[in-house]
KOLVEX-652078 format. One record per residue (C-alpha): residue number from 0; residue in one letter; x, y, z. Coordinates in steps of 0.2 Angstrom, whole numbers, plus 2048, in hexadecimal, padded with zeros to 3 digits. Layout:
! residues N
(NUM; 'A'; (X; Y; Z))
...
END
This chain:
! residues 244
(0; 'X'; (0D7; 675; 56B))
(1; 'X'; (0C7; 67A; 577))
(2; 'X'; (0C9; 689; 582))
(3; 'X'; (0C0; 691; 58E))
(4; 'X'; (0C2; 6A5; 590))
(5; 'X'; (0B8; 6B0; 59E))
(6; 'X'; (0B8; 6C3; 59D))
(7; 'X'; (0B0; 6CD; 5AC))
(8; 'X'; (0B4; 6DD; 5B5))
(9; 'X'; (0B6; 6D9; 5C7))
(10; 'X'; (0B1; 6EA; 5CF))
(11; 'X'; (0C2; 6EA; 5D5))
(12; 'X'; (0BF; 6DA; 5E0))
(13; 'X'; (0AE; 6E0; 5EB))
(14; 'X'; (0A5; 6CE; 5E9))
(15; 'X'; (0B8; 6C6; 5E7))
(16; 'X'; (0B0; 6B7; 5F1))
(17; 'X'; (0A3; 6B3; 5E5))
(18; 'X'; (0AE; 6B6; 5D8))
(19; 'X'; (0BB; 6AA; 5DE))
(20; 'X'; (0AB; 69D; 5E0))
(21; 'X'; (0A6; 6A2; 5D0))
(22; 'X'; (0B6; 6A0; 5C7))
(23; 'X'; (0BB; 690; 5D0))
(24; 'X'; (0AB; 686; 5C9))
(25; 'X'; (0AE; 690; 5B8))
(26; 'X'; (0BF; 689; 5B6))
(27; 'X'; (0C6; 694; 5A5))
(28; 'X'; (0D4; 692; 59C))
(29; 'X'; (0D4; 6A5; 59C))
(30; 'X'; (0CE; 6B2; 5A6))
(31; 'X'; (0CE; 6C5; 5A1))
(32; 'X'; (0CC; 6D2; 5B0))
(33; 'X'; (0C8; 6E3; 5AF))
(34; 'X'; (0C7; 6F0; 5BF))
(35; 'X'; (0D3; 6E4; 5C6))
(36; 'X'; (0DD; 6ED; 5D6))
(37; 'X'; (0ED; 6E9; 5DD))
(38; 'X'; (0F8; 6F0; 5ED))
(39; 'X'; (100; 6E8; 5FC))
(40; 'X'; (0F2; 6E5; 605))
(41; 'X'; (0E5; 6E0; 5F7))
(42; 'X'; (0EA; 6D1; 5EB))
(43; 'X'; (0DE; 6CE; 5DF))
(44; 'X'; (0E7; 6C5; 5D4))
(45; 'X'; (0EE; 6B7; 5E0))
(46; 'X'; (0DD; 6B3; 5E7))
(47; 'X'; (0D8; 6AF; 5D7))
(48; 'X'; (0E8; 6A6; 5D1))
(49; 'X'; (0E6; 69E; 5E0))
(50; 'X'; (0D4; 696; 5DC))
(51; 'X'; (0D9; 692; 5CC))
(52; 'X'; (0EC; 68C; 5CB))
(53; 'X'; (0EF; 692; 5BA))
(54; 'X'; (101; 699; 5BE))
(55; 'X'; (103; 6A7; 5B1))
(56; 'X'; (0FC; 6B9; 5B5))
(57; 'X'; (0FF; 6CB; 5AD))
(58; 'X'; (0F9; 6DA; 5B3))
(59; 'X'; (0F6; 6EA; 5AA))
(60; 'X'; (0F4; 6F7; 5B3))
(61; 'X'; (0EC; 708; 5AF))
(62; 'X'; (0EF; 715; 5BD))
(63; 'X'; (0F6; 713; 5D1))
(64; 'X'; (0EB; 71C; 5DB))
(65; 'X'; (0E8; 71F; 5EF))
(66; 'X'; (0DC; 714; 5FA))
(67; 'X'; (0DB; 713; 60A))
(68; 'X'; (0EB; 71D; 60C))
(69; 'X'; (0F6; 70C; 601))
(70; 'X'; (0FA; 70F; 5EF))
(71; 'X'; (0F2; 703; 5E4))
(72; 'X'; (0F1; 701; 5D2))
(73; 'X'; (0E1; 6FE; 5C5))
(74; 'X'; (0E2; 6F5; 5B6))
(75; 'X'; (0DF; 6E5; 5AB))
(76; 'X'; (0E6; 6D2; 5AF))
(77; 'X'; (0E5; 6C2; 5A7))
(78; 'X'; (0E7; 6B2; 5B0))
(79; 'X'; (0ED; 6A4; 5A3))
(80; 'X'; (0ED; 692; 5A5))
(81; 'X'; (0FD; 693; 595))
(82; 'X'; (10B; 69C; 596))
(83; 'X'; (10A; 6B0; 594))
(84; 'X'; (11B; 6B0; 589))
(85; 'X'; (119; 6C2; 585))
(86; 'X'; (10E; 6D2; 58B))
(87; 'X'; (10C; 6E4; 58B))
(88; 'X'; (0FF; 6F3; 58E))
(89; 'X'; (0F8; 700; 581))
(90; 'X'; (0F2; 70F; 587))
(91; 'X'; (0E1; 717; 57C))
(92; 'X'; (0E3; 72A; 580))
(93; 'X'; (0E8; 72F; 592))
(94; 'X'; (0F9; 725; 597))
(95; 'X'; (0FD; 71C; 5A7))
(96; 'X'; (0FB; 726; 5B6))
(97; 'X'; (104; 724; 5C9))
(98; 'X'; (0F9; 72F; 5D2))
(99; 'X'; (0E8; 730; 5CC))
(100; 'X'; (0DB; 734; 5D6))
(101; 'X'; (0CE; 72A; 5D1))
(102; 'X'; (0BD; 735; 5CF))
(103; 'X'; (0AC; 732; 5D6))
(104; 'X'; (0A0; 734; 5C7))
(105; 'X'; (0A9; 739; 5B7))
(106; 'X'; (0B3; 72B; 5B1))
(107; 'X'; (0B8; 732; 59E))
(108; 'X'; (0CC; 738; 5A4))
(109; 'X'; (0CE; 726; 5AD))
(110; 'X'; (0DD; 71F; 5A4))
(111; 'X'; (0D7; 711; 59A))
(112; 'X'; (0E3; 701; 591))
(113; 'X'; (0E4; 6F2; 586))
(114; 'X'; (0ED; 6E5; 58E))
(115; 'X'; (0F5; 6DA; 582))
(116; 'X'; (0FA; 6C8; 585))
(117; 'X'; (104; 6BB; 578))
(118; 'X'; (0FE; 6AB; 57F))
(119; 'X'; (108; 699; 57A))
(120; 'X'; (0FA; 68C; 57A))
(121; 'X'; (0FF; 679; 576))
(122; 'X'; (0F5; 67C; 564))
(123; 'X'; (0FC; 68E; 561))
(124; 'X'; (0FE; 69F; 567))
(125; 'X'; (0F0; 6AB; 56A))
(126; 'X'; (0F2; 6BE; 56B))
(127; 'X'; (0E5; 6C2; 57A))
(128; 'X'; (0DE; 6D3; 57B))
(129; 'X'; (0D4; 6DB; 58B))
(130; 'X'; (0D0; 6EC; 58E))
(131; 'X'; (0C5; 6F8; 598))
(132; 'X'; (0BF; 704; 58C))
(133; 'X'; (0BF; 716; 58A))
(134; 'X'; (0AE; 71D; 599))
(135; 'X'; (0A4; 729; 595))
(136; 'X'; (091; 72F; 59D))
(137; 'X'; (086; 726; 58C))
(138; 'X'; (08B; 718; 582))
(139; 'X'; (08D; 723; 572))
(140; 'X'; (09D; 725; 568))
(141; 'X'; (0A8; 731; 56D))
(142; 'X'; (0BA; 736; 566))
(143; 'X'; (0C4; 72C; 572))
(144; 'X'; (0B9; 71B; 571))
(145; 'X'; (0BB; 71E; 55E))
(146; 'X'; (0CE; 71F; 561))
(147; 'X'; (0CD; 710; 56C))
(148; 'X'; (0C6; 705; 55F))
(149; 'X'; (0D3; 70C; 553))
(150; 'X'; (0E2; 708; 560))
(151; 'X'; (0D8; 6F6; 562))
(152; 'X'; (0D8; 6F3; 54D))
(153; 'X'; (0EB; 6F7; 54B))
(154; 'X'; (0F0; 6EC; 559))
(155; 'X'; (0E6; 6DC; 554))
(156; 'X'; (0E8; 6E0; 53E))
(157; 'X'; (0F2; 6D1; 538))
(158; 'X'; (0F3; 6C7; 547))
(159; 'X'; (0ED; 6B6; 549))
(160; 'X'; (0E2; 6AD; 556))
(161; 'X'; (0DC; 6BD; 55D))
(162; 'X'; (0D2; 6BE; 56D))
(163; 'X'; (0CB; 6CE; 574))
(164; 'X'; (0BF; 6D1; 583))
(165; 'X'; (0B9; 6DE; 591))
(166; 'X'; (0B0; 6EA; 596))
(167; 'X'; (0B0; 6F6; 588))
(168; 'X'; (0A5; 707; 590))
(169; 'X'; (09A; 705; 580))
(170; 'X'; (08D; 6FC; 579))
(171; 'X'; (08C; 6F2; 567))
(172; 'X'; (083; 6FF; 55E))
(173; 'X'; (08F; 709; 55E))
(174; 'X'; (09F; 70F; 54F))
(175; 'X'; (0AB; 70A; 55D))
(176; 'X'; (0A5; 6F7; 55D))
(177; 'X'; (0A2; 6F7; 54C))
(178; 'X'; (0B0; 6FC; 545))
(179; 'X'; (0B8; 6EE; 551))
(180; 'X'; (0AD; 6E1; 548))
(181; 'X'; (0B2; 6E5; 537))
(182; 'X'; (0C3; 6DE; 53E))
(183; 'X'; (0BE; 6CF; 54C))
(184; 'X'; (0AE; 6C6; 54F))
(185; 'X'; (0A1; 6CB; 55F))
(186; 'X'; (09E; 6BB; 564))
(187; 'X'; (094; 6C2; 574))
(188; 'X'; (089; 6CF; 568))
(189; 'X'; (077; 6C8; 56D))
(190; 'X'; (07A; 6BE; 57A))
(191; 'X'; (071; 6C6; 588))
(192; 'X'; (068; 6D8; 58C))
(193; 'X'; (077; 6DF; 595))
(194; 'X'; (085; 6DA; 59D))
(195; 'X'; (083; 6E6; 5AE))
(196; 'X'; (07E; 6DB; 5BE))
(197; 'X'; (06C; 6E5; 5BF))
(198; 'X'; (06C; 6DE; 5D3))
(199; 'X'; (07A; 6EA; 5D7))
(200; 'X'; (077; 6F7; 5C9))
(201; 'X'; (064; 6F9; 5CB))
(202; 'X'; (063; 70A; 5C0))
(203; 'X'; (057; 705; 5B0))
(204; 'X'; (064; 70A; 5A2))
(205; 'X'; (06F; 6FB; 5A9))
(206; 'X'; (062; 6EF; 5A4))
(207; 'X'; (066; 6F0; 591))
(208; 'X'; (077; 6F6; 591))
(209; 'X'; (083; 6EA; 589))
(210; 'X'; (096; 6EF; 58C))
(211; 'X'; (0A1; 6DD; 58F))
(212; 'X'; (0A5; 6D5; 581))
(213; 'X'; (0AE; 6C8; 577))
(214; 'X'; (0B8; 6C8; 566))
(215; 'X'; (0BE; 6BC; 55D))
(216; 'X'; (0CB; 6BA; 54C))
(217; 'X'; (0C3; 6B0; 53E))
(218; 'X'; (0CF; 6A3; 543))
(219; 'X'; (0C7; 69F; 552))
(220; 'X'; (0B8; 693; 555))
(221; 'X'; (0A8; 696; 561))
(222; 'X'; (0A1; 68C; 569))
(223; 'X'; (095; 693; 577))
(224; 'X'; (095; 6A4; 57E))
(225; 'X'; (089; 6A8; 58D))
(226; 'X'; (089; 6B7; 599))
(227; 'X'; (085; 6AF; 5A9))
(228; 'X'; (077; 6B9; 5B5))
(229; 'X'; (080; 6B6; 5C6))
(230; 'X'; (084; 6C1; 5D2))
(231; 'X'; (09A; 6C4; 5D2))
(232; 'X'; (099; 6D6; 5CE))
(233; 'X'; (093; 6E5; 5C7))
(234; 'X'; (093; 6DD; 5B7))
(235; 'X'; (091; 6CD; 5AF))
(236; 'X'; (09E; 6BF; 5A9))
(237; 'X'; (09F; 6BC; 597))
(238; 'X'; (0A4; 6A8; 597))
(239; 'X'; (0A8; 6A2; 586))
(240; 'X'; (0B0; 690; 57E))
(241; 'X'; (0B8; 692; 571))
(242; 'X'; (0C4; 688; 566))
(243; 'X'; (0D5; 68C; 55C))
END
C-alpha cells in the first residue's frame, strides 16, 4: 500500500491560504502539523479538513495561551485520510501548560510534545509520531533535546510500522538525531540545505539549518522524499511516498 505523508510547521496558520492551495494540490494521505493554533475564532484545523475531506483529525496541544484577549491553544495535529483509532500526548520535560505566556525571543521553557497516533490503514496499522522538539539559541545538544530523543526511543522501541516527523529544533549532526537513527531511519537526511523558508527567514544561519524531518521503521518502504521550495511558511514541507 502507497502513502503519501507531508510534515510542515504552519507558523500557526500566517500563509493558511497558500497552504490550503498548497495542501489541496499535494493531496497526502497524511498530514503532520506543528505550531498548529486553535481557539473560537481561529480554526486551523477545519480549514484544512475542509480542502482536504480526509474526516479524522487529533490535536495535541502543548500550552493555551492569550491572543488578542481569546484563549487559544498550541500544539501538534494530524489530519488522516484512515481512522485515528487511538491517540495521546507525551510531554518531554515541562508538562502542559493553561496560561503560558508565550515569550518573545527565548523559546527553551515553551512546553514541547510528541503526539502520538495509532492509525488503522486497509493493509495495517501504523503508529504515527509528530513532535515539535525541544528550542534552544544553537542547534547543539543540550540535556533536554538528549531527553527528547530518549522519550522518542522508548515510545517507538518494539513497535511496528513506525512513522515520525516535525520540526525537531535541531539539526542531524547532532547526538539527539543520532541516537533517533540508531532506532528509525532519516529518510529526509540529505535531501535539501535546510528546511527554513529563507524568503521569510532571511538571517544567513537559516540557509543551512536542517530541522524538519522524517523517520521511518525498517518496515516501511521509500519511495521519494523532496522538501519542496515554495513559499507556505517559515519553513518548508517535507513530502514523502512511502509504502507499508
Amino acid at each position: 500500500m502507497n502513502l503519501k505523508i507531508i510534515t510542515l510547521n504552519i507558523a500557526g496558520g500566517l500563509y493558511l491560504d497558500k497552504c490550503l492551495m498548497f495542501f489541496k494540490k499535494a493531496n497526502p494521505d497524511i498530514l503532520l502539523l506543528q505550531e498548529v493554533y486553535s481557539s473560537p475564532t481561529q480554526d486551523l484545523l477545519g480549514s484544512i479538513n475542509s480542502v482536504l475531506n480526509h474526516g479524522y483529525v487529533s490535536y495535541a496541544p502543548a500550552y493555551s495561551t492569550t491572543k488578542l484577549e481569546i484563549k487559544t491553544q498550541m500544539g501538534n495535529a494530524v489530519i488522516s485520510k484512515f481512522p485515528i483509532i487511538q491517540e495521546k500526548s507525551i510531554f518531554y520535560d515541562v508538562p502542559y501548560i493553561s496560561n503560558y505566556k508565550e515569550p518573545k525571543n527565548n523559546f527553551e521553557l515553551v512546553p514541547r510534545n510528541l503526539q502520538y497516533c495509532e492509525i488503522a490503514t486497509p493493509q495495517t496499522n501504523l503508529n504515527l509520531y509528530n513532535t515539535h522538539g525541544i528550542w534552544s539559541k544553537d542547534s547543539k545538544d543540550t540535556k533536554a533535546r538528549l531527553n527528547m530523543s530518549k522519550v522518542i526511543i522508548d515510545q517507538v522501541l518494539g513497535k511496528k510500522h513506525c512513522i515520525l516527523g516535525g520540526d525537531f529544533n535541531i539539526t542531524p549532526n547532532t547526538q539527539t538525531i543520532d541516537n533517533i537513527e540508531k532506532v528509525l531511519t532519516n529518510i529526509s537526511k540529505n535531501t535539501a540545505q535546510s528546511t527554513f523558508n529563507t524568503r521569510i527567514k532571511t538571517a544567513a544561519v537559516f540557509s543551512k539549518l536542517i530541522v524538519d524531518m522524517l523517520f521511518i521503521s525498517k518496515d516501511v518502504e521509500v519511495f521519494n522524499v523532496t522538501i519542496p521550495n515554495i513559499n507556505i511558511s517559515d519553513h518548508l514541507p517535507v513530502v514523502s511516498q512511502l509504502k507499508i
